[in-house]
Every structure is written in structure tokens, then in C-alpha cells.
DSSP file (Angstrom, degrees, kcal/mol; ACC not computed):
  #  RESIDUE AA STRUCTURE BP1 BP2  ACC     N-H-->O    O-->H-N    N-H-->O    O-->H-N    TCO  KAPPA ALPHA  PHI   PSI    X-CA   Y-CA   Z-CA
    1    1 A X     >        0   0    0      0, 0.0     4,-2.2     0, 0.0     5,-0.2   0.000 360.0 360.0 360.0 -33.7   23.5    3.3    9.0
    2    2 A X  H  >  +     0   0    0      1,-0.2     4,-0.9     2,-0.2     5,-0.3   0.941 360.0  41.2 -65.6 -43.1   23.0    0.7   12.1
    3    3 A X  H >> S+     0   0    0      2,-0.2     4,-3.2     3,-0.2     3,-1.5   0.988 117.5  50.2 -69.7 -46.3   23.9    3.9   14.6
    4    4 A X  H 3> S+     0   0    0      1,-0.3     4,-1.1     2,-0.2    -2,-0.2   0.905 115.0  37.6 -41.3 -73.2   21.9    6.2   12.6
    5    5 A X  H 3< S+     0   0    0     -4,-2.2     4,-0.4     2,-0.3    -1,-0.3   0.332 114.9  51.5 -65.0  -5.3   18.8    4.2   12.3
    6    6 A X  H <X S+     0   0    0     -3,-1.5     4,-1.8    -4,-0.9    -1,-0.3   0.403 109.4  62.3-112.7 -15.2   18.8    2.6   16.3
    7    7 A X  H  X S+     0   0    0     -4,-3.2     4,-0.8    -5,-0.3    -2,-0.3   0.961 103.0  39.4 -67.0 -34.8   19.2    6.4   16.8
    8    8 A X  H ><>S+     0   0    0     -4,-1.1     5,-1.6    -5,-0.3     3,-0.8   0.925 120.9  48.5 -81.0 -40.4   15.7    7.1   15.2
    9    9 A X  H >45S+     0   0    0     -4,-0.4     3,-3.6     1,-0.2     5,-0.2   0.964 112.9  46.6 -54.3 -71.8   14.4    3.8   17.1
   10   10 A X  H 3<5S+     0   0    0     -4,-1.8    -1,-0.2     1,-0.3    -2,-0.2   0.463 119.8  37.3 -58.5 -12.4   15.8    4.8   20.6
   11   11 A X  T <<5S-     0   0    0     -4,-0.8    -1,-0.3    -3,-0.8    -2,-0.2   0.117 114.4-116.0-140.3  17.0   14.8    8.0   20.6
   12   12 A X  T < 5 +     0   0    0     -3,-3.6    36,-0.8    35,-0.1    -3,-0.2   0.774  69.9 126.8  42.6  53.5   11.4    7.4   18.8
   13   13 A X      < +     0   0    0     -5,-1.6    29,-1.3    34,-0.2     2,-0.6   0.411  37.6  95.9 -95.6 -33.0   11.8    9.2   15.7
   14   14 A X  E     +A   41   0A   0     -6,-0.7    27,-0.2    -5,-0.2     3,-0.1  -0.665  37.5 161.1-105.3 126.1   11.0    7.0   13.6
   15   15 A X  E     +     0   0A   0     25,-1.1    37,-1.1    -2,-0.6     2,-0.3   0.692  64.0  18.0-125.0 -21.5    7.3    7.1   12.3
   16   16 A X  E     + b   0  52A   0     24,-0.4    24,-2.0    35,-0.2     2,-0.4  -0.954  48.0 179.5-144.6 133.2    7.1    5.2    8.8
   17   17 A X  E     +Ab  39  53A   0     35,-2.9    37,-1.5    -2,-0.3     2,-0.5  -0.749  11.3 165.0-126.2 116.9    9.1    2.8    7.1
   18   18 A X  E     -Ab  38  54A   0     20,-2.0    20,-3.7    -2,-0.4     2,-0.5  -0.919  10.5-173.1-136.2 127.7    8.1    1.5    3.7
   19   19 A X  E     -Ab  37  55A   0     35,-0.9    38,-4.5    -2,-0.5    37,-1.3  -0.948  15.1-162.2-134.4 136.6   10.4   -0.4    1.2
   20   20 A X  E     -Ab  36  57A   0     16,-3.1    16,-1.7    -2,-0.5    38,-0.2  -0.979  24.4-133.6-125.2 125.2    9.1   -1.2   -2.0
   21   21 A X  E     -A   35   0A   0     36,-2.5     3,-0.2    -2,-0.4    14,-0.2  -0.324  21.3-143.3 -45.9 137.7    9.8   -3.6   -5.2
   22   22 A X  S >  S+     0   0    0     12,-1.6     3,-2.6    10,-0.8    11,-0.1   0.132  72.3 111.7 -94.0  15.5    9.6   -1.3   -8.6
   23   23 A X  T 3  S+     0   0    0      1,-0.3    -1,-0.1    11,-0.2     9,-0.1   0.592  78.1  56.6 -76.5   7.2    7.6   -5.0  -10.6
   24   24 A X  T 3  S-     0   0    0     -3,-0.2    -1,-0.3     8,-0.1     4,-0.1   0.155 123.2-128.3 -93.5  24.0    4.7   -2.9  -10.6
   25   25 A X    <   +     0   0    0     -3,-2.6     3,-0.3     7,-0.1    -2,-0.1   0.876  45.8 165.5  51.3  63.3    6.9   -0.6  -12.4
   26   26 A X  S    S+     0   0    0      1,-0.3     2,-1.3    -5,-0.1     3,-0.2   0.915  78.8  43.8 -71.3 -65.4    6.3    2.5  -10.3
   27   27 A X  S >  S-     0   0    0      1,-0.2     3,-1.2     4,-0.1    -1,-0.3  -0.745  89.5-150.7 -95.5  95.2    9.2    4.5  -11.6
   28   28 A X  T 3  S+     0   0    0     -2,-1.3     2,-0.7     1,-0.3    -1,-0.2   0.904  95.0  47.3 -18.0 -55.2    8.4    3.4  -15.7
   29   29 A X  T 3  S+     0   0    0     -3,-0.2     2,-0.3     2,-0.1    -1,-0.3  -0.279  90.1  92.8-110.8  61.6   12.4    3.8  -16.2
   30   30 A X  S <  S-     0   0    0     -3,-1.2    -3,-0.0    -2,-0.7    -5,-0.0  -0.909  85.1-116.4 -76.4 123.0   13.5    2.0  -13.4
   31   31 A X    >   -     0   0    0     -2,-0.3     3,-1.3     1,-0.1    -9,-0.2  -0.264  26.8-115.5 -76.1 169.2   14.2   -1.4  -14.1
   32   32 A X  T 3  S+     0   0    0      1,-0.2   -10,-0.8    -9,-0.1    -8,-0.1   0.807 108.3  66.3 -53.2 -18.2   11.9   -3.8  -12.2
   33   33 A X  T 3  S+     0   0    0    -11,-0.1    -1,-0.2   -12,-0.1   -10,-0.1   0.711  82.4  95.9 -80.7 -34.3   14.6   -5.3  -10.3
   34   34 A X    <   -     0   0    0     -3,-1.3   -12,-1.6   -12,-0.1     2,-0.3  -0.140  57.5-150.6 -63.1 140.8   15.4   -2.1   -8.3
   35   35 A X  E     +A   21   0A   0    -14,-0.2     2,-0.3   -13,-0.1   -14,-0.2  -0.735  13.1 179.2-114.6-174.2   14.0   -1.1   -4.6
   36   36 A X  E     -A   20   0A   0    -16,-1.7   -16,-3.1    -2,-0.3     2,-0.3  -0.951  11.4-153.3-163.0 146.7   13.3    1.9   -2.9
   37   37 A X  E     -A   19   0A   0     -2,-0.3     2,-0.5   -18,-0.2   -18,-0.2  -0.956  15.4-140.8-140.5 165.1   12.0    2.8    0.6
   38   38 A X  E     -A   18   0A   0    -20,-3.7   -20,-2.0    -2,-0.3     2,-0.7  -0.939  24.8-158.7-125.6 109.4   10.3    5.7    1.5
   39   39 A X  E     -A   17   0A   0     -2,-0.5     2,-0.8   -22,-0.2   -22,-0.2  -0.871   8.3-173.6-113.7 110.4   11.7    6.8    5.4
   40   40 A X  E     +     0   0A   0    -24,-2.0   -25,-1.1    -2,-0.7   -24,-0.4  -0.554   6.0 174.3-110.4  88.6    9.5    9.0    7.4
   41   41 A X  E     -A   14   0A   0     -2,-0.8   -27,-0.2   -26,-0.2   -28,-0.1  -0.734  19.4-131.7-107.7 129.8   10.7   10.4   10.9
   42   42 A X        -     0   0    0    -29,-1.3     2,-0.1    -2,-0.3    -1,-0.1   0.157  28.4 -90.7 -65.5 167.1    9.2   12.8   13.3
   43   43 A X    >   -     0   0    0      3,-0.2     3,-2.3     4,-0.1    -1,-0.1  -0.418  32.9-113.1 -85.0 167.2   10.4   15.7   14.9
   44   44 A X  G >  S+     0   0    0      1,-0.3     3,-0.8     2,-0.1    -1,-0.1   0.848 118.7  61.3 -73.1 -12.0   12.0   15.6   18.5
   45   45 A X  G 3  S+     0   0    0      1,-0.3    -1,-0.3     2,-0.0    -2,-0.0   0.382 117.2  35.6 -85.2  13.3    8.8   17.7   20.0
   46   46 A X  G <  S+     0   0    0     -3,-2.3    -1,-0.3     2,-0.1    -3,-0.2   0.111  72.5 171.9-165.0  54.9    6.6   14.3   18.7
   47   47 A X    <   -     0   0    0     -3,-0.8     2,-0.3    -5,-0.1   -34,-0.2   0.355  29.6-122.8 -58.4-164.2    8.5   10.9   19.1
   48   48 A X        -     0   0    0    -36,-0.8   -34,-0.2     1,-0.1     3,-0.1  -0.954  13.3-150.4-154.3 147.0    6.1    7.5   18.3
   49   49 A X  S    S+     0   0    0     -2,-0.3     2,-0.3     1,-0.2    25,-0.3   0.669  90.4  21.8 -90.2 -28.8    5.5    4.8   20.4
   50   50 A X        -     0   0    0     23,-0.1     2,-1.0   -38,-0.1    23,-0.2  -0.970  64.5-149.1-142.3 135.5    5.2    2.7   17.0
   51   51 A X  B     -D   72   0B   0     21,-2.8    21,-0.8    -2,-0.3   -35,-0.2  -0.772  21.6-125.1-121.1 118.7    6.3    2.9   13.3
   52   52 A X  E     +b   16   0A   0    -37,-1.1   -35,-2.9    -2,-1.0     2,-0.3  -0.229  34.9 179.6 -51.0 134.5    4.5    1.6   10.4
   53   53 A X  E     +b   17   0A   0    -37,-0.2    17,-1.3   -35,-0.0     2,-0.3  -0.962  16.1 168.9-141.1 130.4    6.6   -0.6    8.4
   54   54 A X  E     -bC  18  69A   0    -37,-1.5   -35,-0.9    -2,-0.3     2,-0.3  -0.847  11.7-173.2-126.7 161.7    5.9   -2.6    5.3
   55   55 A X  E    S+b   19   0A   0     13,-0.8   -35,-0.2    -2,-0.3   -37,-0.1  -0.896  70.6  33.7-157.2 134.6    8.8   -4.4    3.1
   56   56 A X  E    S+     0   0A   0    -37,-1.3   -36,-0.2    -2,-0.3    -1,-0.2   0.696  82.1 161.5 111.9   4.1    8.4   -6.1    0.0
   57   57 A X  E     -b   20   0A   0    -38,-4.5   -36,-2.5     1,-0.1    -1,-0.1  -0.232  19.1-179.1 -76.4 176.9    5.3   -3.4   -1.7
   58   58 A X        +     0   0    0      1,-0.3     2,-0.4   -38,-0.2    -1,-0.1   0.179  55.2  39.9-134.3 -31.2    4.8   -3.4   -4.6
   59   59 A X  S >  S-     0   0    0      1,-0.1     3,-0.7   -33,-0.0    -1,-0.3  -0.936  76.6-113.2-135.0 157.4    2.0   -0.9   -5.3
   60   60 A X  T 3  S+     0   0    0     -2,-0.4     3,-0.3     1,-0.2    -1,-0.1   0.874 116.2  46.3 -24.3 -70.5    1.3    2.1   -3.9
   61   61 A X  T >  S+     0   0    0      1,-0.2     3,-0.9     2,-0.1    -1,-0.2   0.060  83.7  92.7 -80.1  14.6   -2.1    1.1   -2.1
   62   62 A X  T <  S+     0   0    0     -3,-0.7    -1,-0.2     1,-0.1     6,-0.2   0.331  77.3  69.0 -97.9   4.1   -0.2   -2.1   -0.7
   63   63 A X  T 3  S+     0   0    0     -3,-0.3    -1,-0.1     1,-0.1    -2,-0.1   0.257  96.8  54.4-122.1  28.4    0.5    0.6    2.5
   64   64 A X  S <  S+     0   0    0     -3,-0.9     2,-0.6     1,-0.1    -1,-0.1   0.284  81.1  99.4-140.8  36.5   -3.0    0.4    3.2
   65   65 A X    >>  -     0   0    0      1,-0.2     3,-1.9     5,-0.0     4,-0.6  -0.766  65.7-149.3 -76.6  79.0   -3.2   -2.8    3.5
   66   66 A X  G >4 S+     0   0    0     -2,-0.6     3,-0.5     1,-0.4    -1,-0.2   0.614  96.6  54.1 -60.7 -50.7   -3.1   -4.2    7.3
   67   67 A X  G 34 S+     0   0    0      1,-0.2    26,-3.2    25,-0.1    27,-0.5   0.736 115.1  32.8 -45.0 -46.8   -1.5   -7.2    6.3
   68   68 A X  G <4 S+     0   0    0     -3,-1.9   -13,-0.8    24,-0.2     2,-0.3   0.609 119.1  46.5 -75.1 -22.4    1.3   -5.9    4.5
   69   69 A X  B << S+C   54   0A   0     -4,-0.6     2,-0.2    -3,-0.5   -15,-0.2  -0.989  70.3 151.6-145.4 109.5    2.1   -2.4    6.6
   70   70 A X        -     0   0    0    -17,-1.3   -19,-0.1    -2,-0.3    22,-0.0  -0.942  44.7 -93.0 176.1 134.0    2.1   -2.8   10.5
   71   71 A X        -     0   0    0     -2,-0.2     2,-0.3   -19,-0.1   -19,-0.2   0.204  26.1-176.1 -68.3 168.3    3.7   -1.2   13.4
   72   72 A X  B     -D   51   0B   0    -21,-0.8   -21,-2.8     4,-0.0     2,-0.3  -0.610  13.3-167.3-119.4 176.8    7.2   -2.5   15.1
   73   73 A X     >  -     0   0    0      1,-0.4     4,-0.9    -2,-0.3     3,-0.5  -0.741  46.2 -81.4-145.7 171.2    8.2   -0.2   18.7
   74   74 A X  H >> S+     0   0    0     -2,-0.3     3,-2.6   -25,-0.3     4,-0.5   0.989 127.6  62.7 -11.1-100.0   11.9   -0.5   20.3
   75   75 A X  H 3> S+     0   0    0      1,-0.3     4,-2.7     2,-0.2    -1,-0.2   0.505 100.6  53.6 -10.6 -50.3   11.1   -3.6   22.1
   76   76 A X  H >> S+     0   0    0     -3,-0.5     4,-2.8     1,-0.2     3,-0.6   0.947 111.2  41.3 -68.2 -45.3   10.5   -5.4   18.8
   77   77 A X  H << S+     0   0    0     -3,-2.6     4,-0.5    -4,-0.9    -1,-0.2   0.833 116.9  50.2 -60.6 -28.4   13.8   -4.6   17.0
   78   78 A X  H 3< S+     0   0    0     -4,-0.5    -1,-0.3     2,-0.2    -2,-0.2   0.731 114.0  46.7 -62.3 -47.4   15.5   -5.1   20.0
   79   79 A X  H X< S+     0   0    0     -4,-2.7     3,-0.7    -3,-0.6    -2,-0.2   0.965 117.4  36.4 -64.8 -61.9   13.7   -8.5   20.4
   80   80 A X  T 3< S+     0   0    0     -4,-2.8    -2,-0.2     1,-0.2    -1,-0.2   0.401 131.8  33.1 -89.2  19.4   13.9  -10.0   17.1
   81   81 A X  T 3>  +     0   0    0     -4,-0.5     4,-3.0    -5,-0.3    -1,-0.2  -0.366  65.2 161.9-148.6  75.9   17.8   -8.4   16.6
   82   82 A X  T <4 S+     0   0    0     -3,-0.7    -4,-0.1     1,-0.3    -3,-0.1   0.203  73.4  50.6 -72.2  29.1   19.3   -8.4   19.9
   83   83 A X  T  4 S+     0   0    0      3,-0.1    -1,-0.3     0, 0.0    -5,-0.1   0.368 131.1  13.2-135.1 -33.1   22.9   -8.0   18.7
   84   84 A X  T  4 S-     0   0    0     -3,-0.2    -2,-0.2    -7,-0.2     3,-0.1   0.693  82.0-135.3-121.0 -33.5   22.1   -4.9   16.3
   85   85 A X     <  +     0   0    0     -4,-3.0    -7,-0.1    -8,-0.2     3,-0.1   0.704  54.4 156.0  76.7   6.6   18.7   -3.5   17.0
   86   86 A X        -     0   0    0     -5,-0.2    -1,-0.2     1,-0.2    -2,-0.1  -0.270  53.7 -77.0 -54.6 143.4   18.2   -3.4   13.6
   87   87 A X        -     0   0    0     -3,-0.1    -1,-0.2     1,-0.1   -81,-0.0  -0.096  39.5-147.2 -59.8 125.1   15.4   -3.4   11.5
   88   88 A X        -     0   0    0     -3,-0.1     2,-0.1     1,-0.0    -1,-0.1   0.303  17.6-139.8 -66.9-137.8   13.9   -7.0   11.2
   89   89 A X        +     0   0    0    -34,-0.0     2,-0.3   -36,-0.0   -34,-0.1  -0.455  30.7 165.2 176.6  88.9   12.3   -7.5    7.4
   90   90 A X        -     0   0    0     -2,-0.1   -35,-0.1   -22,-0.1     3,-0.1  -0.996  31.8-145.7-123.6 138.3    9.1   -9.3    7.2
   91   91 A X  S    S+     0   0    0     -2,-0.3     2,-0.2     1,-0.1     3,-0.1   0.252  78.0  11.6 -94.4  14.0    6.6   -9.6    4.5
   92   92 A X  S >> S-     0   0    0      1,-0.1     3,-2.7   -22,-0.0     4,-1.4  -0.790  78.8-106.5-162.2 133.1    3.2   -9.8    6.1
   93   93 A X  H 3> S+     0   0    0    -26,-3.2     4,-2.4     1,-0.2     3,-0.2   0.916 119.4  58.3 -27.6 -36.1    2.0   -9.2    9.9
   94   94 A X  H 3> S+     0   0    0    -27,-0.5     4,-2.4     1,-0.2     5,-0.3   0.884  96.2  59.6 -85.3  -3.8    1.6  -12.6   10.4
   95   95 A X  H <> S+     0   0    0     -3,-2.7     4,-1.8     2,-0.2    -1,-0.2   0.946 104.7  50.2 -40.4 -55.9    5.0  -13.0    9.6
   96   96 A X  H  X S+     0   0    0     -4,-1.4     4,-5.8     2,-0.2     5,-0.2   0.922 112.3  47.8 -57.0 -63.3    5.5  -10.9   12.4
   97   97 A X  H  X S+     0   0    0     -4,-2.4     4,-2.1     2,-0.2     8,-0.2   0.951 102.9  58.0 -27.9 -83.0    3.1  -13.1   14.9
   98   98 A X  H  X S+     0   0    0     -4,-2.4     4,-2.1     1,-0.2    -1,-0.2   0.813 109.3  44.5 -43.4 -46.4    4.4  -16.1   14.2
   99   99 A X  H  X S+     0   0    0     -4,-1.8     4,-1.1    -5,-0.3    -2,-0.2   0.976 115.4  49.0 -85.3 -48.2    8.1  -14.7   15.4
  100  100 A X  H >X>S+     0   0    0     -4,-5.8     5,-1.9     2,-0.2     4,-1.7   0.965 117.0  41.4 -43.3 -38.3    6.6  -13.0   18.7
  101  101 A X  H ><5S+     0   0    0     -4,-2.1     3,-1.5     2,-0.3    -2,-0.3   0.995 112.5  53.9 -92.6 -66.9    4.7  -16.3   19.4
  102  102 A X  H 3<5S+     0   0    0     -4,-2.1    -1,-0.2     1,-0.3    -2,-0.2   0.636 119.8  36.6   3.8 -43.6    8.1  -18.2   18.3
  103  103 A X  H <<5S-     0   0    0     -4,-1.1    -1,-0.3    -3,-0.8    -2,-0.3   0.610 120.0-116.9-107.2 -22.3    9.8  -15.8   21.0
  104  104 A X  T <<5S+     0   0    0     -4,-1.7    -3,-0.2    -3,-1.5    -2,-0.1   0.851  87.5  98.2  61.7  70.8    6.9  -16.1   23.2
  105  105 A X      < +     0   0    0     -5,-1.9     2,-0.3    -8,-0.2    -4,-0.2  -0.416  41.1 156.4-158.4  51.8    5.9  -12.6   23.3
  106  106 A X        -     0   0    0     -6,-0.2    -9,-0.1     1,-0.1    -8,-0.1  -0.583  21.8-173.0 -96.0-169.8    3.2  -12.1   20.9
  107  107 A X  S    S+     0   0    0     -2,-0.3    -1,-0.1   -10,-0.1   -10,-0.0   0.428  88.0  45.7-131.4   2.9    0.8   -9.2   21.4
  108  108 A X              0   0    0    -11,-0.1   -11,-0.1     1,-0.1    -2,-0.1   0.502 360.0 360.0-126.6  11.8   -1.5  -10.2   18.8
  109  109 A X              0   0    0    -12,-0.1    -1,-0.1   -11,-0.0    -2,-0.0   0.221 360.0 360.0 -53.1 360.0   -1.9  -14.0   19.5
């Protein structure tokens, strides 16, 4: 999955990612305990400079929330996993802040 998924980064494909807790019971017969993420990637003719990413929802409407669901680019995965490129995992933008400003690169400080 790590080539797959630094393919969708590198090559700006990758346009949403949203990973979600079922304890609001989303899918009824799912136990609560289970996740799920929802992966949404563009076509080659319409890369993205940025991909919304939330981790950790819970509701539906928790991905229009600013706080919870807010973009990464390259740079960032690259920055906060320079050995994988991987997808970091934060549960609120200022999560996200706090580790640019940590790294001393934020862009919203």
C-alpha cells in the first residue's frame, strides 16, 4: 500500500481522504469498534495541489467541519514522514499546526 498510495501523492491524484470511527454507528450492523475510510482520487487529466483529509470522524457532517477535515500536499507527507511519505494521521488541524510550527514550517501560524 505505501508504493500505491506515495503513487497517488506524487503524482497528485489523490483528492480526499476521510477515515472514519463507526461509534456513531453509521453502518447499524457494524460493530462500533470497526473503521472505514472513504478514498477519493482524481483522474490523471486533473491532479490536486491538496487533498482533504480527516481521521478519526465519526459522523457524517464531521467532513465539514474545518477543524476536523483539512488539506495535506506532497511536501507535507514528505515532511512529517520523510522515510515513507506516508500518510501522517492527525485528529484536528491544529494538530497539524502545531507539527509544521514544531518543524518550523507552518503555513498557518
Amino acid at each position: 500500500m505505501k508504493a500505491f498510495f506515495q503513487n497517488l501523492v506524487d503524482n497528485r491524484r489523490l483528492a480526499e481522504l476521510l477515515d472514519f470511527e463507526n461509534r456513531e454507528k453509521v453502518f447499524e450492523e457494524v460493530h462500533r469498534s470497526f473503521k472505514f475510510s472513504i478514498l477519493l482520487v482524481t483522474g490523471k487529466d486533473a491532479p490536486r495541489d491538496e487533498a482533504r483529509c480527516g481521521f478519526f470522524l465519526h459522523r457524517i457532517v464531521d467532513i465539514n467541519d474545518p477543524e476536523r477535515v483539512f488539506p495535506l500536499n506532497a511536501e507535507d507527507f514528505a515532511l512529517f514522514n520523510p522515510n515513507t511519505h506516508t500518510c501522517p494521521i492527525f485528529r484536528r488541524r491544529r494538530d497539524v499546526e502545531l507539527t509544521r510550527k514544531s518543524i518550523g514550517t507552518c503555513r498557518y501560524c
